[in-house]
C-alpha positions in Angstrom: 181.6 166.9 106.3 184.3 165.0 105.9 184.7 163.2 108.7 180.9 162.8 108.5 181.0 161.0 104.5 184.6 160.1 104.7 183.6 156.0 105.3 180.8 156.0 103.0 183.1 157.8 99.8 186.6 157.8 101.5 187.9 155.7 98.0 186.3 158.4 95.6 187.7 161.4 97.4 190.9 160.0 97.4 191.0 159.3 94.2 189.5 162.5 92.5 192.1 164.5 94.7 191.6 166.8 98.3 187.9 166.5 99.1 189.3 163.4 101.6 191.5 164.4 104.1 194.0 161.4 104.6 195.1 163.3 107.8 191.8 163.4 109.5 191.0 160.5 109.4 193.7 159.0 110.5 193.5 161.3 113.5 190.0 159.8 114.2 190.9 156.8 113.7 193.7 157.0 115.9 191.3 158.1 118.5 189.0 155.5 118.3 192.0 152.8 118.2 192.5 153.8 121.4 189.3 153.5 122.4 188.7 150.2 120.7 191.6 149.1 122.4 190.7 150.2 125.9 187.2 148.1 125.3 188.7 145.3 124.3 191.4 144.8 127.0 188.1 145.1 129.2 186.3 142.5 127.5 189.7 140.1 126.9 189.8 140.3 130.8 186.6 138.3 130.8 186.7 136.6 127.5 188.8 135.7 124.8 188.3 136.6 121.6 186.3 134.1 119.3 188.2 134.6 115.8 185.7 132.0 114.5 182.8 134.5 114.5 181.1 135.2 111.6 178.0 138.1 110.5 175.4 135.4 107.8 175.1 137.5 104.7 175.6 136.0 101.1 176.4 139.1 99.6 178.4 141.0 101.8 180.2 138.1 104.4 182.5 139.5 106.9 184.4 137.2 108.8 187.6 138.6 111.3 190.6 138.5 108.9 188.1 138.9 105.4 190.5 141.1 103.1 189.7 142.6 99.6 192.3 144.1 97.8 191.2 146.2 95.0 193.0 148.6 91.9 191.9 151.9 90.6 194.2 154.1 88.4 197.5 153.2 89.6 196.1 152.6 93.4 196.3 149.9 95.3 193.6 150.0 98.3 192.6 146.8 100.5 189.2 147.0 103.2 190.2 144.6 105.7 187.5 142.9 108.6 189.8 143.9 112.0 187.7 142.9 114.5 183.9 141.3 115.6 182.4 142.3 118.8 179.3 142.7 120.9 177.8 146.2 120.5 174.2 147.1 121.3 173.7 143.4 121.6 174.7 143.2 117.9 177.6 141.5 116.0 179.6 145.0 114.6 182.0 144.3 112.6 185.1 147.2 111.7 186.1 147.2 108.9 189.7 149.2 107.6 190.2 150.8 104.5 194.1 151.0 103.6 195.9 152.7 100.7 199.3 151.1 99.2 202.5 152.6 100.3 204.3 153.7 97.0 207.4 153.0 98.6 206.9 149.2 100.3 206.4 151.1 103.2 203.7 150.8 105.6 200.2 151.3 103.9 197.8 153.8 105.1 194.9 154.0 107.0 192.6 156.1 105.0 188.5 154.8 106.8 186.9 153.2 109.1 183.6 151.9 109.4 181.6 149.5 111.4 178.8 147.6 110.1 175.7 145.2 111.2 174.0 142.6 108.9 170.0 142.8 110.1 167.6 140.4 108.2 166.1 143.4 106.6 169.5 144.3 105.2 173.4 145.8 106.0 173.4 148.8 107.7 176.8 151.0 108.4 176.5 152.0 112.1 179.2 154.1 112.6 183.0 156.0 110.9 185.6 156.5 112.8 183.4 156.6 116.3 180.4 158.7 115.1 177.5 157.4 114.8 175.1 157.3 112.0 171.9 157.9 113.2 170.1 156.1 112.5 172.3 153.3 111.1 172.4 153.5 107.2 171.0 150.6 105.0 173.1 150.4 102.0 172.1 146.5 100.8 168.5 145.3 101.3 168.0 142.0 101.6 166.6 139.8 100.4 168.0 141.8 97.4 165.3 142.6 94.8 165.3 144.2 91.4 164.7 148.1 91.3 163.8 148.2 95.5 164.2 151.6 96.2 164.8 152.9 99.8 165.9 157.1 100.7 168.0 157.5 104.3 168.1 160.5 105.8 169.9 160.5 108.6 172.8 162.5 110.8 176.6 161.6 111.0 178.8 163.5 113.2 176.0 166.5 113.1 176.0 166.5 109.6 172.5 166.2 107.8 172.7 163.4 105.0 170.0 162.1 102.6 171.0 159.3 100.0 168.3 157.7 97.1 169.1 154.3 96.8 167.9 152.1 94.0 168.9 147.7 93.9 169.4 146.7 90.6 171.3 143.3 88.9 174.3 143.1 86.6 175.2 139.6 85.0 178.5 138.7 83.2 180.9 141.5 85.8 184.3 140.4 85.2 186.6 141.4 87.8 189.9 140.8 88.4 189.8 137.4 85.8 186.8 136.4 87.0 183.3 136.6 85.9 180.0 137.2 88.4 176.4 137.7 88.9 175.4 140.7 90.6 173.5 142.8 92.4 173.8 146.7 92.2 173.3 149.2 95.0 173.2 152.8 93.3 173.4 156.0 95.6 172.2 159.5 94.2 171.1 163.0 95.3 174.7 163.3 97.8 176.3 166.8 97.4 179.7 167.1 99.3 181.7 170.1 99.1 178.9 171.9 96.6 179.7 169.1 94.0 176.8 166.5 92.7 177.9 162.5 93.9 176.6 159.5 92.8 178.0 156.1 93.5 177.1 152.5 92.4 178.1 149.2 94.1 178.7 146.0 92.5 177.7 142.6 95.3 178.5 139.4 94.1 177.4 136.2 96.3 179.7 134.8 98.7 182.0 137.3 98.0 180.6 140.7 98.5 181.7 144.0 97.2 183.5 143.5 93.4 183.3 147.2 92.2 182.4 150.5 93.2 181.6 153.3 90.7 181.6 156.6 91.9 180.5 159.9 89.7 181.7 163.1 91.5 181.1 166.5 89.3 180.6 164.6 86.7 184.2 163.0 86.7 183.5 159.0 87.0 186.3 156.9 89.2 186.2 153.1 89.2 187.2 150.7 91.8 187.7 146.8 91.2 187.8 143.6 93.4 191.6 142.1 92.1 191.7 139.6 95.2 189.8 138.1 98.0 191.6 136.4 100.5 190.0 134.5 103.1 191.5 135.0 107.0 195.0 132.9 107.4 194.7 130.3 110.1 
């Protein structure tokens, strides 16, 4: 389970204590690094990457290179945009979830993800090279006032089923700044016999601000302190 809901809640477990496994998922990741790797010195034989390319979505853009750093409690945590290729004859986009070294050491790789923009919405496809199945809708668009949408679905043979609701938020400020957004909130999630909720925080041309998450009853928050666009 939690390899299976590590990408979706990696930040909240990590923050609340054990339920994430920092370990694991390296482990997995590690494993599909290689893998990654292997694919693209297969496709760099034919084709050079294109750093320019870019998955269209307002509220969620993801461009190679996009990095948001975020703080929570003491935490420093940044989800970076490592690499854009061809799979299933869609633009996939992985995207790397890091944790600050207390030290200035290296930071750590705590997630992985991959993720498609559709014109019916953004879907995650896939954590640390299981697939969701199917892939899991977690923005609608165009995004709409209390749209509600359930997934049910299977990651790495685990059973999942998620109630999501859209909703707006005006006025968020985040890290000195002020936006307009929309909110994504997730319910009905039980991991490790404990209740979770979460609630995300989309702001246009920028994309995820905040994340809320409510595990057993214990809230943890997470906020956008800078987006940087990809260094030329």
């Amino acid at each position: 389970m939690k390899v299976a809901l590590g990408w979706l809640l990696s930040l909240s477990f990590f923050l609340a204590g054990p339920a994430l496994s920092a370990q694991d998922d390296k482990k997995d990741d590690k494993k599909d690094e290689k893998k990654d790797d292997k694919k693209d010195d297969k496709k760099d034989d034919k084709k050079e990457k294109d750093p320019s390319k870019v998955v269209e979505s307002e509220y969620y853009p993801l461009k190679e290179g996009l990095t948001w750093r975020y703080k929570s409690t003491g935490k420093s945590f940044t989800i970076t945009v490592t690499k854009i290729e061809k799979v299933d004859g869609e633009d996939t986009a992985r995207l790397e979830t890091r944790i600050a070294a207390e030290d200035k050491g290296k930071d750590s790789l705590i997630a992985s993800e991959t993720v498609v923009v559709r014109k019916d919405g953004v879907y995650r496809t896939a954590v640390a090279g299981s697939k969701a199945t199917p892939p899991m809708p977690f923005f609608k668009l165009p995004p709409e006032k209390e749209v509600k949408w359930v997934y049910e679905g299977t990651i790495a043979g685990e059973k999942v089923k998620i109630d999501f609701v859209a909703g707006e938020q005006k006025g968020l400020k985040a890290g000195g700044k002020t936006y307009d957004t929309v909110t994504v909130t997730g319910s009905g999630l039980k991991v490790d016999g404990q209740n979770v909720g979460f609630t995300y925080y989309f702001a246009p041309k920028v994309g995820l601000v905040k994340q809320v998450f409510d595990i057993g009853g214990s809230k943890f928050e997470l906020e956008l302190d800078k987006f940087e666009e990809p260094k030329k």
